[in-house]
Structures are given as structure tokens and as C-alpha cells.
C-alpha positions in Angstrom: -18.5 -19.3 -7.2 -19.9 -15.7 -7.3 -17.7 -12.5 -7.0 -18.6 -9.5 -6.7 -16.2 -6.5 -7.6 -16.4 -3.0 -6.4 -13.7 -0.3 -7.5 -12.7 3.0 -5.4 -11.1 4.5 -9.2 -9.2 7.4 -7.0 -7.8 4.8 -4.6 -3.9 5.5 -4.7 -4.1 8.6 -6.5 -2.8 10.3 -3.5 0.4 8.4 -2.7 2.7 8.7 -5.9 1.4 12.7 -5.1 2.4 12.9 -2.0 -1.0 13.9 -0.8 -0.9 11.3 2.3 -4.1 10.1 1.1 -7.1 10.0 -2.1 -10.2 11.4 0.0 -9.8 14.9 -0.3 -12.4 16.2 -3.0 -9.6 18.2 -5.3 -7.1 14.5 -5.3 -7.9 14.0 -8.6 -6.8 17.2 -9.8 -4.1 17.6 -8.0 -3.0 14.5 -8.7 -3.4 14.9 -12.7 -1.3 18.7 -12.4 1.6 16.1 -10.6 1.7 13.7 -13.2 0.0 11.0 -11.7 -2.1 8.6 -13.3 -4.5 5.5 -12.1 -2.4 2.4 -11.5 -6.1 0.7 -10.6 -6.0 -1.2 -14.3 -2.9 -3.0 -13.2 -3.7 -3.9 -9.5 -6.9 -5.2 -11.3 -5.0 -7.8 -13.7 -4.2 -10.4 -11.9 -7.3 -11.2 -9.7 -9.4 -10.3 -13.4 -7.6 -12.9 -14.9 -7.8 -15.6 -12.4 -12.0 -14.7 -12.4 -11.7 -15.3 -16.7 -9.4 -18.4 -16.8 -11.5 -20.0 -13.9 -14.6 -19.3 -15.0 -16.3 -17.3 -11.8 -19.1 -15.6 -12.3 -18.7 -12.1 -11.4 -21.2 -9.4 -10.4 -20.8 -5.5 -10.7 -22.2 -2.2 -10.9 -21.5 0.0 -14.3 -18.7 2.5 -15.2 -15.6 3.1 -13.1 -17.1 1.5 -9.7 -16.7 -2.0 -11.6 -17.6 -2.8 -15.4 -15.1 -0.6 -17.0 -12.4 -2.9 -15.5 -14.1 -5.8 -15.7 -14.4 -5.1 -19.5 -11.2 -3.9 -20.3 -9.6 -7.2 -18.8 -11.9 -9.2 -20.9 -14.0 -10.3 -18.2 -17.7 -10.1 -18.8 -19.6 -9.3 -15.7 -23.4 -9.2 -15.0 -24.0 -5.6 -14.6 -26.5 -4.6 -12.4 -28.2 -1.4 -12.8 -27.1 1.8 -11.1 -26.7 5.7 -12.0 -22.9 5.8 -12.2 -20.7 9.2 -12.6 -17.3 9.7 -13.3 -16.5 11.7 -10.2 -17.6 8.8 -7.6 -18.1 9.2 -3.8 -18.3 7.3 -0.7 -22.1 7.6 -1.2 -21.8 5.7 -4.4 -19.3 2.5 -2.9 -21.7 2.2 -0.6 -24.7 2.0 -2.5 -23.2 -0.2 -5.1 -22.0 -2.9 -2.2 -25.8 -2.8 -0.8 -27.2 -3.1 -4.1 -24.2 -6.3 -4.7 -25.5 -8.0 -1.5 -29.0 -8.6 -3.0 -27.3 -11.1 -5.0 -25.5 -13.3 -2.3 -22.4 -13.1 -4.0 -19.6 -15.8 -2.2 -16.5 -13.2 -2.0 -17.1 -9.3 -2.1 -14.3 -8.2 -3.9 -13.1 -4.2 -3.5 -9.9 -2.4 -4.7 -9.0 0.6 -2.2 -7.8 1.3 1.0 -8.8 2.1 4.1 -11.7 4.7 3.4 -12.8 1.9 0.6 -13.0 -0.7 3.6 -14.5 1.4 6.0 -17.7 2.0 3.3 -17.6 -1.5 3.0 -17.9 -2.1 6.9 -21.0 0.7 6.9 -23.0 -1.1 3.9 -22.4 -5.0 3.8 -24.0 -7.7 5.7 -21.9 -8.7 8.9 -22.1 -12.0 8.0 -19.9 -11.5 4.2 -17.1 -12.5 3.5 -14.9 -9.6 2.1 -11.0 -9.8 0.3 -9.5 -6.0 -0.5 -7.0 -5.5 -3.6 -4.6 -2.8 -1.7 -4.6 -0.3 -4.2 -4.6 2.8 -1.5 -3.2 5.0 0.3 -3.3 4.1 3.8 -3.7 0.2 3.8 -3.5 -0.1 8.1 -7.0 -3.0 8.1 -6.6 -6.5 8.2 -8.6 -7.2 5.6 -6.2 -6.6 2.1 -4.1 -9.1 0.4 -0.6 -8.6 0.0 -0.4 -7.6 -3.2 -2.8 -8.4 -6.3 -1.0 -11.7 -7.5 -1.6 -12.8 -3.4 -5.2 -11.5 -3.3 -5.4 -14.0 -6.9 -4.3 -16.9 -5.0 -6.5 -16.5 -2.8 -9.2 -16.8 -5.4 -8.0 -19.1 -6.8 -7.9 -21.5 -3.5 -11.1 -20.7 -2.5 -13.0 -21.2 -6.6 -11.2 -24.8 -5.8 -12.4 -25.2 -2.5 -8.7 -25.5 -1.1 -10.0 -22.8 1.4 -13.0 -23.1 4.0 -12.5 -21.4 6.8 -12.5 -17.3 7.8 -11.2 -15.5 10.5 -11.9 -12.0 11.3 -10.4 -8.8 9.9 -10.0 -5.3 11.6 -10.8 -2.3 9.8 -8.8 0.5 10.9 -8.4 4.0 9.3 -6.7 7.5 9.8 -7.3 11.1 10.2 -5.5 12.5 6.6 -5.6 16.0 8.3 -3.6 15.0 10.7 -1.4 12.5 8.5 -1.0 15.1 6.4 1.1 17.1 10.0 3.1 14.0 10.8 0.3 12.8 13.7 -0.7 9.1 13.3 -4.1 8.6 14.8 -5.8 5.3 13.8 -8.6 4.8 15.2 -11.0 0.7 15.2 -14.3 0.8 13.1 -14.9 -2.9 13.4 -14.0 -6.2 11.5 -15.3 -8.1 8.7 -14.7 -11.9 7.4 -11.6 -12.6 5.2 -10.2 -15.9 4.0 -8.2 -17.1 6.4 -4.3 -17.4 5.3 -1.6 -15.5 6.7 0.4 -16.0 4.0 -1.5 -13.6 1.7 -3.6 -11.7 4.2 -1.5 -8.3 5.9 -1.7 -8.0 9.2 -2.9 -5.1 10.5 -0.5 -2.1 11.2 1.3 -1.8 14.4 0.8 1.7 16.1 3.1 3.2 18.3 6.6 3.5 18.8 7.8 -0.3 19.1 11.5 0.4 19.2 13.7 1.6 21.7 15.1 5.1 21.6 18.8 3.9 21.5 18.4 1.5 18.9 17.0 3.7 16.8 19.9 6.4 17.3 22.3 3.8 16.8 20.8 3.2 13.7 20.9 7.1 12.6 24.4 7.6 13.7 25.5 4.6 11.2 23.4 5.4 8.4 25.1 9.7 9.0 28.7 8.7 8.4 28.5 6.6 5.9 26.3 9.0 4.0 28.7 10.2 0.5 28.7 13.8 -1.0 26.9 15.1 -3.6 24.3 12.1 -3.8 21.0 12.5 -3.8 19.1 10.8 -0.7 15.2 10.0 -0.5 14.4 9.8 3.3 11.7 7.7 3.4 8.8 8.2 6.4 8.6 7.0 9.9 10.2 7.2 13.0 13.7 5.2 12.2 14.3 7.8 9.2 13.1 10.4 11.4 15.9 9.8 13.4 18.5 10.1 10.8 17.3 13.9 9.8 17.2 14.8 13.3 20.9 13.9 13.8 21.7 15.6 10.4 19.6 18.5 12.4 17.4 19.3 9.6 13.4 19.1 9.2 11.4 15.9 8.6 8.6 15.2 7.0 7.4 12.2 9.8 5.1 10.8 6.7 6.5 11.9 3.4 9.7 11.8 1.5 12.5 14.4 2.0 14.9 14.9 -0.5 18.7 15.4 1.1 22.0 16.3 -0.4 25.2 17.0 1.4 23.4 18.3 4.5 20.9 20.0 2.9 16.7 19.6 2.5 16.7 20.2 -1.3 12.5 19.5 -1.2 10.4 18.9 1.9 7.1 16.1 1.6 8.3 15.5 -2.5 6.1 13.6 -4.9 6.7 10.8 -7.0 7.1 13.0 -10.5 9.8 14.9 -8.6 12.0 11.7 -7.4 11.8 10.5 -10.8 13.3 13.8 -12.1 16.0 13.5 -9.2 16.9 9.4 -9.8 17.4 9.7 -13.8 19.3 12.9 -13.6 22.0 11.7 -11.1 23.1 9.4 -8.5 20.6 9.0 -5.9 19.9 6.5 -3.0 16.9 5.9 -1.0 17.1 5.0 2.7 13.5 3.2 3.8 12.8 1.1 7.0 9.9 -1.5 7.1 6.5 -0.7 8.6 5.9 -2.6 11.6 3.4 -5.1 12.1 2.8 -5.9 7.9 6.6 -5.8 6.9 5.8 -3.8 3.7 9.1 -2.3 2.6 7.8 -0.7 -0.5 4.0 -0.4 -1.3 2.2 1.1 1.9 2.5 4.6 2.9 5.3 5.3 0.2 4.1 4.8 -3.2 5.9 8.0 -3.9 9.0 5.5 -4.1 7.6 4.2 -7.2 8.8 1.2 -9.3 10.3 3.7 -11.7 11.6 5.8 -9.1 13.4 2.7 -8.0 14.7 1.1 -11.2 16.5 4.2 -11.6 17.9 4.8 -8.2 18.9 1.0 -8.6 18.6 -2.0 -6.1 22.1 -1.6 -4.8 21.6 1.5 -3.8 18.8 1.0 -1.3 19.4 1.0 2.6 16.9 -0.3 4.6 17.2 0.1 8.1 15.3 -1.1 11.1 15.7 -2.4 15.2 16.3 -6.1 15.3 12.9 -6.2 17.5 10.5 -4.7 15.0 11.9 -7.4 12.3 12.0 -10.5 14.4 7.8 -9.3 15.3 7.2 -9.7 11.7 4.5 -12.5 11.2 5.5 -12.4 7.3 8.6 -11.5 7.3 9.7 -8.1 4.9 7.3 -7.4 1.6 7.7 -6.0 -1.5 4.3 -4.3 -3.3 5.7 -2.0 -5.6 3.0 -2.7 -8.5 5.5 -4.0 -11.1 5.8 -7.8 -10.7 8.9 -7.8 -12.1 10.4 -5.8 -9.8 9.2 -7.4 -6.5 10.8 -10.9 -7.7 13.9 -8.8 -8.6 13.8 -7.4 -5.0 12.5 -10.8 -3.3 15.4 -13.0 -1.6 17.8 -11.6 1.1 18.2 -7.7 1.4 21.0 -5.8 4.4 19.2 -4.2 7.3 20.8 -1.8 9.2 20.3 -2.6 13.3 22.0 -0.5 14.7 26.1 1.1 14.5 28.0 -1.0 12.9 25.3 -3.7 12.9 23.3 -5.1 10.2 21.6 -8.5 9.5 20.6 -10.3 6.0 16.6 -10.5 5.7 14.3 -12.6 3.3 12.3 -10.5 1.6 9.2 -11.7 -0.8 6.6 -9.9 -2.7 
């Protein structure tokens, strides 16, 4: 079996930033001045390792679009050759996956998101069969794994020939300018091959609102009273949180996290460095609802929630809330993609949903 392995090294920069996205040209920067480091090494382990210990032969281009990783995972790749800089653009993914399709590979391998898929789309053969590592910020395409230890299973079943058969995957992306004002607009730039198993495939990301308005208020009215004084709350996005800051009557950031304590905004849109300031200084809680369509819970479109951001707010003092209809549509059921392994089997097994007032239900949860 042949892989080959093409790396977007900005992918995810954005989230833990707050910066709704990785494709503006100063992310990196801004990103750096936040505190915010690369987390692609670590999304990169598990699939590396499963290429190593099964012996695939893998295929790349040099520096930070493939090799380095490869490399520093112990993985030695066939490198072929390419002008590489360290500040890489689309122009460069692009190049790199025509100049990977020359060499049939079996599997074309990329870690990104949605921008990283949509390069993909504009410069592989229609015919390839494609598996994204979601390492991004927006992650909407039918096309990633749901997390890196699913995306290595899947590598693993098909270097054994367990898997045979492919079904197609929509790439979908957004407008970050207008992500970046609280306006979803996705928009369909066509689909590509992906191994075929919804167990570790994401679906692709429902749009629109799925809920009905009541449910949703009922929802915010419960989650309001029970809210305590002086602790710290982390309003994660979407419409069900939205909801809960427009009965406290205060402004929402539609797809960010708001920071709220005892009635008050204390920061608007707030980046990861910033919660984890808040969550190890005092008691804190973060209220998050699931994203309809893939179930993530933690992972997609708030990596500002971080898995250190969570250990110290603490599992028990999570509320999840969403409408019983957007969590019996689940085709997998809530997910946990927080980038520490450890964590998502600590949060895996039955978590409270609030469904409305005075109404909650137990849900499985897996990573």
C-alpha cells in the first residue's frame, strides 16, 4: 500500500485563537502573540505510527508540507523533489498533491480543514481516493476522519484489505469574513472518494436552523436559573447558546466563546490563552451544545475549549445542552476530538443533555 501525505502546517492555528479560521495571511502571527502553538505533531502521531509499524510506503514532498513530520515520527518517507518555504500557501498544497499524483499513490493522505480539502478537490485526479486528518478550523466536508486514532483505523483496515469499497465525500467550505460576523454561509465545491465507514468518517455539517424556536428557549430559560454567582461561564457558539445570552439580554458572539459572570460579558469572542487564565484562577463552567449533523461536542468550531482549558474547568462542570431532535438526527451519536486521547476516553460514556426546562436525557458519548 502507498500513502501519500500532504500537511497544511497552519491548519488549526486559528481556532485555540479565536480567529474563526487559519487562512488569513497574518494567522500565524497573530496566533504566535496569543500563545498558540501547532498541535499538527500530535494529530500526526497516530496515523504516522500506524504507516511505521505496518510497513506502508509513504510518499511526500520536503519540509513542513510533509517530511518534517514524517521524520520526526520516525517514519522515512520517499521525498520527492519540490522548492518548499516555511511560510506555505495554497499555491504550494496544491502543487505538492499534483506532483504526489504522478506516483499513483493508493490513499492521499492530508492534515487540514476545509481550505486544505478544497485545494485538494482543485488539484487531484477525480478518480483518488482521499482520507483528511481534521486538524482545522472549519471541518464542515465529508471527507475527515473523526479524529486521528479513527483516521488510523482506517489505515489500518484498508493496509489489511478489511476495506474495499468507497463512497463519495462532499467538500464544503465557508466565508471566514463572514464567520468571523456570526453569518454561516457554506457553500458545495464538489466531492471526492473516501473509505467508506461511518463509523470513522464525519458526516458533513448540517446547515440551518434544525431546532424549533421553543425548544431552544426552553432550553435557555433552564440553563438561566440554575446559573450560580460569581462563576465563571464559557458560552460556547451556536444558536442553542445564543439563546441563553439573549435571555440573559447581553451580546453574543454567534461563533466564538463569550466569557459571563453574574450577568455580565467579562470578554467578547475570547481565545484559548485567555480561558485558560480564567479556568485555573477560579471556578469556571463551560456550557456547549453539539453541532448538528457530525455530533462533535468538543473539536470543531471550538478548539478555543481546549483540553487544558477543560481539565481545569473539570468534567463535572460541563453542561451540554441541545433539542431532543438535533440528537436523535445524529448518525454517530455525540463526539469527543479534543486532541488529548486521554481526555476523550475520560469524556466517552454517558454525559446529561439539557432538552429543554426541566428536561434532560443521558447520551453516549465516544471519541
Amino acid at each position: 500500500m502507498k500513502i501519500a501525505l500532504i500537511v497544511n502546517p497552519l491548519a488549526g492555528l486559528g481556532g485555540p485563537a479565536g480567529l474563526k479560521g487559519s487562512d488569513s495571511a497574518d494567522t500565524k502571527s497573530i496566533a504566535r502573540g496569543r500563545g498558540v502553538t501547532s498541535r499538527i505533531a500530535d494529530r500526526l502521531q497516530p496515523v504516522l505510527n500506524i504507516i511505521h509499524s505496518c510497513n506502508i510506503e509513504c510518499i511526500t514532498v520536503p519540509g513542513l508540507l510533509g517530511e518534517h513530520w514524517c521524520r520526526k515520527a520516525g517514519v522515512v518517507p520517499q521525498v520527492l523533489p519540490m522548492k518548499v518555504f516555511e511560510d506555505t500557501t495554497a499555491a504550494d498544497t496544491q502543487a505538492a498533491v499534483s506532483l504526489l499524483q504522478g506516483h499513483a499513490p493508493d490513499l492521499l493522505l492530508f492534515a487540514g480543514g476545509d481550505g486544505t480539502a478544497r485545494d485538494i478537490l482543485d488539484s487531484a485526479d477525480l478518480a483518488q481516493v482521499v482520507l483528511g486528518l481534521p486538524c482545522g478550523v472549519k471541518m464542515h466536508s465529508g471527507v475527515f476522519a473523526n479524529n486521528p486514532a479513527a483516521a488510523a483505523e482506517v489505515i489500518s483496515q484498508l493496509s489489511s484489505g478489511q476495506l474495499l469499497t468507497v463512497s463519495r465525500g462532499e467538500i464544503r467550505d465557508i466565508d471566514e469574513s463572514a464567520f468571523r460576523e456570526g453569518i454561516v454561509r457554506t457553500s458545495y465545491y464538489g466531492e471526492m472518494w473516501v473509505p467508506e465507514t461511518l463509523r470513522y468518517i464525519q458526516q458533513v455539517k448540517s446547515g440551518g436552523k434544525e431546532v424549533e424556536a421553543l425548544a431552544v428557549e426552553e432550553i435557555a430559560a433552564d440553563v438561566v436559573e440554575h446559573l450560580d454567582a460569581d462563576v465563571t461561564y464559557f458560552m460556547g457558539s451556536g444558536s442553542t447558546t445564543a439563546a441563553i445570552m439573549g435571555q440573559l439580554q447581553l451580546a453574543n458572539t454567534l461563533l466564538g466563546i463569550d466569557v459571563v459572570k453574574n450577568g455580565k460579558v467579562l470578554i467578547s469572542d475570547a481565545y484559548e490563552a485567555q480561558l485558560f487564565e480564567l479556568a485555573a484562577a477560579g471556578r469556571c463552567k463551560i456550557v456547549v451544545t453539539v453541532i448538528g449533523g457530525q455530533g462533535h461536542l468538543f473539536g470543531r468550531g471550538n478548539q478555543q475549549l481546549s483540553a487544558r482549558v477543560i481539565r481545569a474547568v473539570g468534567q463535572e462542570n460541563i453542561i451540554v445542552v441541545a433539542t431532543k431532535s438535533k440528537l436523535e438526527a445524529l448518525a454517530n451519536g455525540i463526539v469527543v476530538d479534543t486532541g488529548d486521547e486521554a481526555l476523550d476516553q475520560s469524556l466517552s460514556g454517558f454525559i446529561r443533555v439539557v432538552t429543554g426546562y426541566e428536561d434532560a436525557v443521558l447520551c453516549p458519548v465516544r471519541a
